[in-house]
N, C-alpha and C positions, 0 to 999 in steps of 0.2 A: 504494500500500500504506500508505501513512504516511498519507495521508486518509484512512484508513479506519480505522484504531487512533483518530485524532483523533476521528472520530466516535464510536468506541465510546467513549469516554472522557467526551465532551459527555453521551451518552446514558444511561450510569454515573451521569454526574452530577447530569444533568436528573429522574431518578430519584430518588434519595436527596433533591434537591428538594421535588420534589412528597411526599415522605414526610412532610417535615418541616410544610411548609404544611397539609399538611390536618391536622397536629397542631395545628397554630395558626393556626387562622383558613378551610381549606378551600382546594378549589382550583377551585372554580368560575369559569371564563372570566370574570364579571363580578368579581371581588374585585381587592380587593388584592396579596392573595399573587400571581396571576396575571401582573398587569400589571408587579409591581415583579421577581419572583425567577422564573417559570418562563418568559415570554413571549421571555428574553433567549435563551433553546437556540433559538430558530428560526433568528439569524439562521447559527449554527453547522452546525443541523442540514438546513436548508431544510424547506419545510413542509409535504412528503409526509412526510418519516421523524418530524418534533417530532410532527405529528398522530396518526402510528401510536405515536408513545413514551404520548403523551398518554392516547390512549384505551387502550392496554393497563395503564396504570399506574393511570387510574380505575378502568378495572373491578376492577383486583387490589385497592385500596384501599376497594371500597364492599364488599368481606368481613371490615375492620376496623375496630375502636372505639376513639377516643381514649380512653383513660383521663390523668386531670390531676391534677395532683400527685405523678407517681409517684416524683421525687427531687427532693431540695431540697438545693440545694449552700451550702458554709460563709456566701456571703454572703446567703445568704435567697431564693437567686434559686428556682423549682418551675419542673420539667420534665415536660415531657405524655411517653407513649407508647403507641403503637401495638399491638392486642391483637385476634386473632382471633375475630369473632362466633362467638357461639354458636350451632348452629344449632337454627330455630327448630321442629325437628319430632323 
């Protein structure tokens, strides 16, 4: 039972992840983002469940648009976010 919260917890987080990546920079298997911050849930989640997080969380993400610069905090730093396409019909 308690492996199994652990997992939903990896999964939760492997999530909010890949959110952030594809705000900056994408999450395509060849990148950056990949190799450094999402690739690390497999060894947690094993690599039937990271592959199902993965492709579910692509697909939910290629229905939204970065938008950049949406807030700029006191020290100058701009923040992307995440924004429902439009659809195109």
């Amino acid at each position: 039972m308690e492996s199994e919260k652990i997992k939903q917890l990896y999964t939760k987080h492997m999530r909010s992840m890949m959110d952030s990546c594809y705000c900056y920079g994408g999450i395509g298997r060849d990148t950056h983002n990949f190799s450094q911050y999402i690739l690390k849930y497999k060894e947690h989640l094993g690599e039937e469940l990271f592959d199902k997080v993965y492709k579910e969380e692509e697909e939910r993400l290629s229905h939204f648009e970065v938008v950049h610069g949406t807030y700029t905090d006191g020290d100058g730093l701009s923040y992307n976010s995440l924004k429902p396409k439009e659809d195109a019909g």
